[in-house]
C-alpha positions in Angstrom: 247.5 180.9 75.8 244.6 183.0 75.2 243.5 185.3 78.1 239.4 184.2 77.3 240.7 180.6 78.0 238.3 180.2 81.4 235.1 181.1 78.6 235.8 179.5 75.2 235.2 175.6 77.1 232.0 176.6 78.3 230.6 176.3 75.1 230.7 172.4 74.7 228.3 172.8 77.4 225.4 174.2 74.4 227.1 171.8 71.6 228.9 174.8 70.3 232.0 176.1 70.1 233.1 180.3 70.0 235.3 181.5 67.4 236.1 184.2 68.7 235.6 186.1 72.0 235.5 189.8 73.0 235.3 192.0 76.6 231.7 194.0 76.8 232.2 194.7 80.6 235.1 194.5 82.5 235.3 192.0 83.9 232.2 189.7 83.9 230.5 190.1 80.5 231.8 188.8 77.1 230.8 188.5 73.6 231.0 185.2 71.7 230.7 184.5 68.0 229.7 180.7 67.3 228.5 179.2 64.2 225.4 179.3 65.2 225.0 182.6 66.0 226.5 185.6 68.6 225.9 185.4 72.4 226.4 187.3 75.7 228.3 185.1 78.5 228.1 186.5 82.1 230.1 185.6 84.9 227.6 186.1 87.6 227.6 185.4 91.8 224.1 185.4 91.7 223.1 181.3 93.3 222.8 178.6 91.6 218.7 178.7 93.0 218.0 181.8 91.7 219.1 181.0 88.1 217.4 177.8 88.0 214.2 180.0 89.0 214.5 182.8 86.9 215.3 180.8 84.3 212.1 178.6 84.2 210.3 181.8 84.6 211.6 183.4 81.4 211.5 180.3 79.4 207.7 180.0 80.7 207.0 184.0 79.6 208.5 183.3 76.5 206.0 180.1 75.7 203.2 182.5 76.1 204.5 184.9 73.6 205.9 187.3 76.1 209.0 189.0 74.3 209.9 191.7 76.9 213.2 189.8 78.4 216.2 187.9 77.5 215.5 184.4 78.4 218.8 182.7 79.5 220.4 179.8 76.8 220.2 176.9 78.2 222.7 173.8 78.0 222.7 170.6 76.2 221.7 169.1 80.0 219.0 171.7 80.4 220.4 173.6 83.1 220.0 177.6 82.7 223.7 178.3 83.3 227.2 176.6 83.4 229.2 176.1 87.0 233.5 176.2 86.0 235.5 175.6 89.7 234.4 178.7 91.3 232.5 180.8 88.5 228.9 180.3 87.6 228.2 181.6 83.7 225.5 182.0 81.4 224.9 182.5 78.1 222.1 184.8 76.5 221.3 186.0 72.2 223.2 188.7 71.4 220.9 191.7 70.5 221.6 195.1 69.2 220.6 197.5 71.1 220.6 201.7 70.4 222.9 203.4 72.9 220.8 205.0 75.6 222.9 208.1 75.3 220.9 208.5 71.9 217.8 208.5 73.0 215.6 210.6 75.4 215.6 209.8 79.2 211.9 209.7 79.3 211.5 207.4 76.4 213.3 204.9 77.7 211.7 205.4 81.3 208.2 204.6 79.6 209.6 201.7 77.9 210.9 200.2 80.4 208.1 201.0 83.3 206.2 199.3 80.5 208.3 196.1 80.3 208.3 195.7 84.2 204.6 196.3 84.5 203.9 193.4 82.0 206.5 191.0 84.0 204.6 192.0 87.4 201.2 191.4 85.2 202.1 188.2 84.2 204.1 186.8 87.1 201.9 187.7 89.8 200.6 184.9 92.1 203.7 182.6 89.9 203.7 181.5 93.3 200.9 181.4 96.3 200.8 184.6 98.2 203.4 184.6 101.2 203.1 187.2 103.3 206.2 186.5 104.9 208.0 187.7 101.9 207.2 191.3 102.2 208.1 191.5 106.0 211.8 190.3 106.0 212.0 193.0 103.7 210.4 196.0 105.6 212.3 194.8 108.8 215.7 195.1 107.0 215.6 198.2 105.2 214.0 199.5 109.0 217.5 198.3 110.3 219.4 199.6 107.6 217.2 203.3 107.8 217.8 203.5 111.1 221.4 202.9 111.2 222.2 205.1 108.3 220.4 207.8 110.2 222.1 207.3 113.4 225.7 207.4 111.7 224.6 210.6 109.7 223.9 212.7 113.2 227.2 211.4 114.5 228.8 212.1 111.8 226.9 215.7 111.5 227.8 216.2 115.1 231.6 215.6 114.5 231.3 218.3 111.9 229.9 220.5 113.5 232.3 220.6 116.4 235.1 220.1 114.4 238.1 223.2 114.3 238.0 222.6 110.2 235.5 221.3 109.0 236.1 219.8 105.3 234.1 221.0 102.4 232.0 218.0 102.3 231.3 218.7 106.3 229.8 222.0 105.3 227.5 220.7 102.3 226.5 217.7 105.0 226.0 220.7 107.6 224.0 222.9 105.4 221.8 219.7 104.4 221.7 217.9 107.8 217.7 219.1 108.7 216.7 218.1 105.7 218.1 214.9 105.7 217.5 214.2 108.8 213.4 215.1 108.6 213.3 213.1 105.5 214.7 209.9 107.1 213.1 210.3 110.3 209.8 210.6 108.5 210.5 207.4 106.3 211.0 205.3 109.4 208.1 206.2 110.8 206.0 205.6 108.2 207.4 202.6 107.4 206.8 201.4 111.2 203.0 202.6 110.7 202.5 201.0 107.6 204.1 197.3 109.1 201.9 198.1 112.0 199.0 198.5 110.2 199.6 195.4 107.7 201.2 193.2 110.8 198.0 190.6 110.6 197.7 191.3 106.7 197.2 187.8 105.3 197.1 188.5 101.6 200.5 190.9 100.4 200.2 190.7 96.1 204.1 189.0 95.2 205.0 189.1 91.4 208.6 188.3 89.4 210.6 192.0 90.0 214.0 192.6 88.2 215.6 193.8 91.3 217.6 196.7 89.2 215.8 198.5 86.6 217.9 200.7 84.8 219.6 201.0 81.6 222.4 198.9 82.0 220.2 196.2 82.6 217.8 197.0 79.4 218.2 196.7 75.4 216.0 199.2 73.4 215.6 198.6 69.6 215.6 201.1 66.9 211.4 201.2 67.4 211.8 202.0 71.1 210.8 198.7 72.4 212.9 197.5 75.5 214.2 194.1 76.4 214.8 193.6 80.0 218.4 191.5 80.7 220.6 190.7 83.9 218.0 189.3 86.3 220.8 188.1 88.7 219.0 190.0 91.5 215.9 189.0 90.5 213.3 187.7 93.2 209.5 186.7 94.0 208.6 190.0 96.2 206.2 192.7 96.1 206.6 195.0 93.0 206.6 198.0 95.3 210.4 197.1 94.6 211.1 197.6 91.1 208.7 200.6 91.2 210.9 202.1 93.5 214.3 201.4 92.0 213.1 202.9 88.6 212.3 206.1 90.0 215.3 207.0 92.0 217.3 206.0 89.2 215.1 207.8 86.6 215.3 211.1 89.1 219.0 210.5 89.5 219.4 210.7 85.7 217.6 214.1 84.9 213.7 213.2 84.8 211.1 215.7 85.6 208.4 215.8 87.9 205.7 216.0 85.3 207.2 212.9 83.2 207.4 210.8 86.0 203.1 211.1 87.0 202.9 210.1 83.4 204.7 207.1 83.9 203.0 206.1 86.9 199.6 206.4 84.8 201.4 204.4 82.1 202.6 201.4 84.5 199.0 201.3 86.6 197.2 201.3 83.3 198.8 197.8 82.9 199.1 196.7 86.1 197.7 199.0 88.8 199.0 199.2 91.8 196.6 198.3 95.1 196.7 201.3 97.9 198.9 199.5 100.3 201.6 199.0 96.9 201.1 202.6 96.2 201.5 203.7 99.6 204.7 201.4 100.5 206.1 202.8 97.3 206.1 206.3 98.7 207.4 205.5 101.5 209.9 203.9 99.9 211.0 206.7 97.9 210.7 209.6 100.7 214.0 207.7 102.5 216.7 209.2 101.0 218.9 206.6 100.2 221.4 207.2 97.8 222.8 210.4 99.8 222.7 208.3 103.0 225.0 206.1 101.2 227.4 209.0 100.0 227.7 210.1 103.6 228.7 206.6 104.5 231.1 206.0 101.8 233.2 209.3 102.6 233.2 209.2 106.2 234.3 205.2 106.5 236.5 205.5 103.2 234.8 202.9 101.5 235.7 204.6 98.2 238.7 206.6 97.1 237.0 209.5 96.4 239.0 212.8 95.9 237.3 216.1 98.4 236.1 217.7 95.2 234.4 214.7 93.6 232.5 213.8 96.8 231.3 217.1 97.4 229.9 217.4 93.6 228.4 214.0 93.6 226.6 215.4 96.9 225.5 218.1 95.5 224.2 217.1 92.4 222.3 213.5 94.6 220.4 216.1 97.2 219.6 217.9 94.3 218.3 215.4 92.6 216.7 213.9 96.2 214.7 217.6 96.1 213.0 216.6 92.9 212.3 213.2 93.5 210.5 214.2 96.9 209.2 216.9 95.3 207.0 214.7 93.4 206.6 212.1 95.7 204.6 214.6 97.8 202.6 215.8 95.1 202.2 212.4 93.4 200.8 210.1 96.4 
């Protein structure tokens, strides 16, 4: 019996049928070859809402010529994804893509800044403004801020008053101010800026990814990106997406410099109004990623070895330095 035997039925569901099927990802994304041509199938938890959404979304973009985006396959029935027992799938065109490991970090940054300034172009108002939408946000990541800043001075104050202190103790020790004066500054802007927009009655919402980087991206021999994978995908401010790009562009290598010239790039297709810009600093002054290193080593969320958690530290506040770096000089 073949181990693919969960995927090859789904394909009565498009009046096809896969001759043969191969692993991509482990353990959610498959290749299929069909008569009618090759396709990516996802296993996805994203809900059943959210596809039906996205879907109509991409197949509406695509009517209007917009090719920046995978649109989903959609079944003989019309639905925009297949539910098997207790696995939702989809199916999207197979497209061959260059590696990213074969081109330049900051051509595929402009690319794709492009490609996401387009979809918050096109999408915005899909939907009537809600200003609701942007404050469930602001209040969660306050919560979440606040009590990954808390944990980090416990944790910093266990260190510090412990007999031995571990090697990652010492890099969170030597670190701890900054840190510390990053986040606290974050969450007080943050609290100024809902403060300030608490009666604000018109917040801009457009269609964001929700994870812009190059996993989630197919770049052509030209340079041109598609974007894929829009499970997390939402109707939210595009203050989002803007600031996912740029800790994962800092977080792979990019410069200060490049990254002003992308801003210029993405505003010159969709500029960003001063209450976007200004939430997107905030945004990116947080320091996120580290905050989530301390709290994977100290509750063993992830079996990390002393030597690799101390380099992946390292290398993240180093990269955190850049990215505020620019931040300051940038808005």
């Amino acid at each position: 019996m073949s181990r693919f035997e969960d995927i090859y039925p789904l394909f009565g569901e498009y009046d096809m049928f896969a001759q043969t099927v191969d692993v991509v990802k482990e353990p959610n994304v498959y290749k299929a070859i069909t008569p009618y041509g090759s396709f990516v199938c996802k296993r996805t938890t994203a809900p059943q809402g959210r596809l039906h959404f996205m879907g109509g979304v991409l197949r509406h973009l695509q009517q209007r010529g917009w090719d920046g985006a995978i649109p989903f396959v959609y079944t003989k029935y019309d639905e925009p994804f297949v539910k098997r027992g207790e696995h939702t799938y989809y199916l999207t065109p197979w497209q061959l893509s260059v590696p990213f490991d074969r081109m330049q970090l900051s051509t595929w940054g402009e690319a794709t800044l492009v490609r996401l300034a387009e979809l918050h172009h096109l999408t915005q108002n899909y939907r009537f403004d809600d200003p609701r939408q942007v404050e469930p946000l602001v209040n969660s990541l306050l919560t979440r801020w606040q009590d990954w800043t808390d944990k980090t001075k416990r944790w910093a104050k266990e260190a510090e008053s412990s007999q031995y202190p571990s090697p990652f103790d010492i890099v969170l020790l030597a670190n701890q101010a900054f840190l510390l004066d990053l986040a606290e500054n974050a969450v007080r802007l943050l609290r100024e800026w809902r403060e300030r927009h608490r009666t604000h009655a018109h917040f801009r919402l457009s269609i964001i990814h929700g994870h812009p980087q190059p996993a989630h991206t197919l770049v052509d021999r030209s340079g041109q990106v598609r974007l894929i994978n829009f499970d997390r995908s939402a109707f939210d401010t595009p203050a989002r997406d803007v600031t996912m790009f740029y800790r994962t562009y800092f977080q792979m290598g990019g410069t200060e410099a490049s990254a002003s010239e992308l801003f210029n790039k993405y505003t010159t297709v969709f500029p960003l109004r001063p209450e976007e810009v200004s939430l997107v600093s905030i945004f990116l002054l947080y320091p996120e990623r580290v905050m989530r290193d301390i709290e994977m080593y100290y509750e063993r969320k992830q079996d990390w070895n002393e030597l690799f958690a101390v380099r992946r530290m390292e290398k993240d506040i180093d990269r955190l330095m850049h990215l505020s770096r620019w931040v300051q000089q940038a808005f």
